[in-house]
C-alpha positions in Angstrom: 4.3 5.3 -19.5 4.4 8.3 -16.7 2.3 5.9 -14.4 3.5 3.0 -12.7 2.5 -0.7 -14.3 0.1 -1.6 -11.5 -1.4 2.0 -11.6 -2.0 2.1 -15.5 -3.7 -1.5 -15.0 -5.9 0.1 -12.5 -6.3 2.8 -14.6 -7.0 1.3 -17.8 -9.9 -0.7 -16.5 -12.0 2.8 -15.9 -11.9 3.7 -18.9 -12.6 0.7 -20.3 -15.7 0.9 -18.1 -16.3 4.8 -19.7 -15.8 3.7 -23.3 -18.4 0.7 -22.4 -20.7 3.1 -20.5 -20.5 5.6 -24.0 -21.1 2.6 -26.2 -23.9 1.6 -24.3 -25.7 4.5 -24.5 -24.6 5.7 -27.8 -22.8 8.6 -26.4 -19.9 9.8 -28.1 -16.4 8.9 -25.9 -15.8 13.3 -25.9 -16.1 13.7 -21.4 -18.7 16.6 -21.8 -20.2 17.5 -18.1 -23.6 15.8 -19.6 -21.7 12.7 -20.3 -19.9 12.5 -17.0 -22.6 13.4 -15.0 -24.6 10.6 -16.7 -21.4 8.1 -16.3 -21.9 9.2 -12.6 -25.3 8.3 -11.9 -25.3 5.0 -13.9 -22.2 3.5 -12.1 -22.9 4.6 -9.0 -25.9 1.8 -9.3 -23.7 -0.6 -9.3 -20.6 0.1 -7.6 -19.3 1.8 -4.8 -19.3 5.5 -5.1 -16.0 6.1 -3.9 -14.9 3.7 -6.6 -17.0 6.0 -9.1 -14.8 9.0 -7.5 -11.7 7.7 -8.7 -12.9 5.6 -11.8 -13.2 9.9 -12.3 -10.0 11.0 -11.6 -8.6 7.9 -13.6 -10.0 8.3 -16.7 -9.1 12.2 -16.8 -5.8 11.3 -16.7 -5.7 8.9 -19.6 -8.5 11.6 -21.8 -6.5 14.6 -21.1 -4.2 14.3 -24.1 -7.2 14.0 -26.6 -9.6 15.8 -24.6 -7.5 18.6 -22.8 -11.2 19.9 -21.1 -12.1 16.9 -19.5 -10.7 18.2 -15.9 -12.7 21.2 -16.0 -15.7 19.0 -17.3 -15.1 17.0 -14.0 -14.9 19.8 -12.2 -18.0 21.4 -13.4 -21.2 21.7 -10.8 -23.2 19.5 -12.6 -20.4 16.5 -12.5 -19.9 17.3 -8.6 -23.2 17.4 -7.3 -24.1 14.1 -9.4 -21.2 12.6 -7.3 -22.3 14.0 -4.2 -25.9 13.1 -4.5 -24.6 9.7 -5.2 -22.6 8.9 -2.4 -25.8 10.4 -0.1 -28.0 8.0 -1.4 -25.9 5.3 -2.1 -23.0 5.5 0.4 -22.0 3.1 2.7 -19.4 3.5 5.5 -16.0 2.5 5.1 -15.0 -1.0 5.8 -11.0 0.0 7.0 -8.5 -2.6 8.2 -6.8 -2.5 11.2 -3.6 -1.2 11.7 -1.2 -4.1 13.3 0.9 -3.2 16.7 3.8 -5.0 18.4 1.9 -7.1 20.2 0.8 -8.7 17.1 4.4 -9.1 15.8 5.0 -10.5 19.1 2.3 -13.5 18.7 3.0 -14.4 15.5 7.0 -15.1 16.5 5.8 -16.7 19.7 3.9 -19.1 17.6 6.4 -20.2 15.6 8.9 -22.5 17.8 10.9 -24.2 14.8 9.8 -22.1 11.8 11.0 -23.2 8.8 12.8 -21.3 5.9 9.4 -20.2 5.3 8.5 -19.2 8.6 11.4 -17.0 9.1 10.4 -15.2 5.5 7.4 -14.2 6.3 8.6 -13.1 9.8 11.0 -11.4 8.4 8.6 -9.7 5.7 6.0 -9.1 8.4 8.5 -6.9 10.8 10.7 -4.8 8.0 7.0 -3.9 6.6 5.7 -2.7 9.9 8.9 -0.9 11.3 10.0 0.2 7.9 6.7 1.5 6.6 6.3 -0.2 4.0 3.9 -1.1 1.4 3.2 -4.5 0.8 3.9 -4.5 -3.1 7.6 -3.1 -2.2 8.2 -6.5 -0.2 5.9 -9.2 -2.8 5.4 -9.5 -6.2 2.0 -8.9 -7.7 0.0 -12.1 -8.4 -0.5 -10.7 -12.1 1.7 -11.9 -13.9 2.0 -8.9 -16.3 3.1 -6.7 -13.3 5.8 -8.5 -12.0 8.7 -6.3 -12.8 11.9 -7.5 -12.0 13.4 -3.7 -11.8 11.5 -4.0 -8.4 13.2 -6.6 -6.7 15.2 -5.8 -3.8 18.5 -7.3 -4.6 20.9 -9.0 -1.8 23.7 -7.2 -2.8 21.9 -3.6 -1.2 21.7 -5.1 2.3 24.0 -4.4 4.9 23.9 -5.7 8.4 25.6 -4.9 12.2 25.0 -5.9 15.2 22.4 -2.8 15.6 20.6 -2.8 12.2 20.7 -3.8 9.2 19.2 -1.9 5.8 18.7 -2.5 2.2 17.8 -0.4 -1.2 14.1 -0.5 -2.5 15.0 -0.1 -6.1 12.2 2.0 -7.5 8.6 2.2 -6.4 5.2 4.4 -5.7 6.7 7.1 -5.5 10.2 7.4 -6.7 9.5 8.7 -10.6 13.4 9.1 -11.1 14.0 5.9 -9.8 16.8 6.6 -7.6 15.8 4.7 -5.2 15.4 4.5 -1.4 17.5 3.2 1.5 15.3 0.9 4.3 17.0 1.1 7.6 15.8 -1.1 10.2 17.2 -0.9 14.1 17.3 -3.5 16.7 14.7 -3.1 19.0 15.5 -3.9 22.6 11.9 -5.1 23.5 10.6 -8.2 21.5 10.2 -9.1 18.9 12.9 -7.5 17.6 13.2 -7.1 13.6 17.0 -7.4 13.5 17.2 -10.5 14.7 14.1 -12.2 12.3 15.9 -10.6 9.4 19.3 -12.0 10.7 17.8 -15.6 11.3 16.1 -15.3 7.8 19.3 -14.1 5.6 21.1 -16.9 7.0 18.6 -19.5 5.9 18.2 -17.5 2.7 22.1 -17.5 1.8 22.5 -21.2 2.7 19.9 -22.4 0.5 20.6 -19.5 -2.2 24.5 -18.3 -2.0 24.4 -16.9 -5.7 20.6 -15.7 -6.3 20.5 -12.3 -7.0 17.4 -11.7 -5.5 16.7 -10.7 -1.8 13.3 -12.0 -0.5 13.2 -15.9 -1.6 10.6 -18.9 -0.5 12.2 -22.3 -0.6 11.6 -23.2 -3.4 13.7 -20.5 -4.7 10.2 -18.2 -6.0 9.8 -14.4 -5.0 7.1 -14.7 -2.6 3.6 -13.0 -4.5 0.4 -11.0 -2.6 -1.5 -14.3 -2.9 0.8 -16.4 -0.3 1.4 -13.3 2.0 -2.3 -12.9 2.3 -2.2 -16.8 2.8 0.2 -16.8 5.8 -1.3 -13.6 7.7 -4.9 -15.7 7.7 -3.0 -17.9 9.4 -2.9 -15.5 12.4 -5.7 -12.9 12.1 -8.8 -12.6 10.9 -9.7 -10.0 7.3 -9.7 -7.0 9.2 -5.8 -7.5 9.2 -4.4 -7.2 6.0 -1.3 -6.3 3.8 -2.0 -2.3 4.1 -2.0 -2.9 8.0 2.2 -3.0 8.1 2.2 0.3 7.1 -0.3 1.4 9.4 0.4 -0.4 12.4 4.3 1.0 12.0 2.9 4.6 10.9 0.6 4.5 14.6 3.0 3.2 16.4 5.6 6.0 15.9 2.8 8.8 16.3 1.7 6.7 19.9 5.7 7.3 20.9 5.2 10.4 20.2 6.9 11.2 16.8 5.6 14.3 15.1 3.7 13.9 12.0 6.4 15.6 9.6 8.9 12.8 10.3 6.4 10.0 10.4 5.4 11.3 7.0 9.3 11.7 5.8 9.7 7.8 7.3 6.7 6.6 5.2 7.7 8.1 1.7 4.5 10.0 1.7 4.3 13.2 -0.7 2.6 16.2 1.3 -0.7 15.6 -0.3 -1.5 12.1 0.3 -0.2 12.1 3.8 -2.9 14.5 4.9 -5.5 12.5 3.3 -3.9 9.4 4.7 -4.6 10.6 8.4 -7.7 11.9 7.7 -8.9 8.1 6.6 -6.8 6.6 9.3 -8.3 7.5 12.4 -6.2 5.3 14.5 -3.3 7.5 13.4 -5.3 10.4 14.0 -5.8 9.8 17.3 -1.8 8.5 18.1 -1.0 12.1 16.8 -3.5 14.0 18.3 -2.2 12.9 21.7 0.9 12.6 21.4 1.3 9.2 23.0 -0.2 10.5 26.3 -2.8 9.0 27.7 -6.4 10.0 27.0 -7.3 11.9 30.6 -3.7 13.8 30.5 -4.6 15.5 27.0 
């Protein structure tokens, strides 16, 4: 139960491809170095190798209990030169999406002259995920059913609104094990678009067609909008190299391009120390916005 649903369902389904991998081959489920090492070379034929990384780091953490050596069989030489020989011969470069910038935000709200109640949701959705930092499964529901966890919702009652912001209370998520929850506070912006007003313009639609539903984010029809028809709405205006993940990204270079330092972009994003670093380093967009500083290329 220590990891969250959608992580345990992610993590269940390497080992489920371990335990088939051991049944297979008629090697007992014990995660010896020899085992690994062959689980290693005989996934990494069929799936991406950086899928085989953490398919790894998964299943150690649901083997640990009944095998307490299977981190320091992971660890072992053999296991990570099977995993490095892998990714050199069957690596292939990552395919990252984009992050999104204002100007996007800018098009899509252009576009829409009479948006409906619709519209203005995934407006709305679209601008507190990309200046709030924010992860797309903390604004949608999962298309899994299973995972839909109604603990998660953002509830209306958490929002509060001025003429200069407005803010509301994620509830638990990624990284919040004591579930205490964290406040969102989003400014108006004095350029355009700016995400006060598409939150204002969607709350009013939202509490005229649902005065007493608990819930904050709601379609028309009254559903809490899922993965599946955010994905749907954003191919509406860009192509698959723009995707959910981009929000974050787009917000998180952004900030670093105006020249905020790296500790408080991290501290605005929820990151833990760890994955920030790593986050960066596979975001080289980012990178780059906090290498410079914001200053132009020939003044660094």
């Amino acid at each position: 139960m220590a990891p969250d649903s959608s992580t345990n369902h992610a993590y269940s389904s390497a080992l489920d491809s371990y335990l088939t991998f051991c049944d297979l081959h008629h090697f007992p489920i014990e995660p010896t170095p020899d085992t690994l090492s062959f689980y290693v070379t005989y996934m990494a034929a069929h799936i991406n190798t950086r899928t085989v990384d953490n398919y790894l780091s998964e299943i150690c953490s649901l083997l640990e209990e009944d095998f307490p050596s299977v981190r320091s069989a992971r660890r072992s030489r053999l296991v990570t030169r099977t995993l490095r020989g892998a990714k050199r011969r069957y690596g292939a470069p990552v395919n990252r999406k984009l992050p999104l910038s204002r100007e996007d935000l800018a098009r899509v709200v252009d576009s829409l002259h009479e948006p409906s109640h619709d519209d203005k949701l995934f407006v709305s959705l679209l601008s507190d995920g990309f200046h709030g930092l924010l992860r797309l499964g903390e604004l949608v529901w999962p298309d899994n059913i299973s995972l839909q966890l109604h603990q998660k919702l953002t509830l209306r009652t958490s929002v509060t609104s001025d003429g200069e912001k407005h803010s509301f209370v994620l509830r638990t998520h990624k990284v919040d094990p004591q579930s205490e929850g964290s406040t969102i506070v989003i400014k108006r912006s004095l350029t355009h678009p700016d995400p006060h007003r598409a939150f204002v313009s969607y709350l009013h639609s939202r509490d005229s067609l649902f005065p007493f539903h608990s819930t904050l984010w709601l379609r028309e029809n009254g559903s809490v909008p899922t993965r599946s028809w955010f994905t749907g709405r954003l191919r509406r205006f860009f192509p698959s190299s723009i995707a959910g993940h981009s929000m974050r990204a787009g917000g998180a270079t952004s900030l670093a391009a105006a020249g905020v330092s790296a500790r408080e972009v991290q501290a605005l994003g929820r990151w833990s120390s760890d994955s920030f670093g790593i986050y960066i380093h596979k975001n080289p967009t980012l990178l780059y916005a906090l290498i410079y500083n914001g200053r132009p290329v020939h003044d660094a």
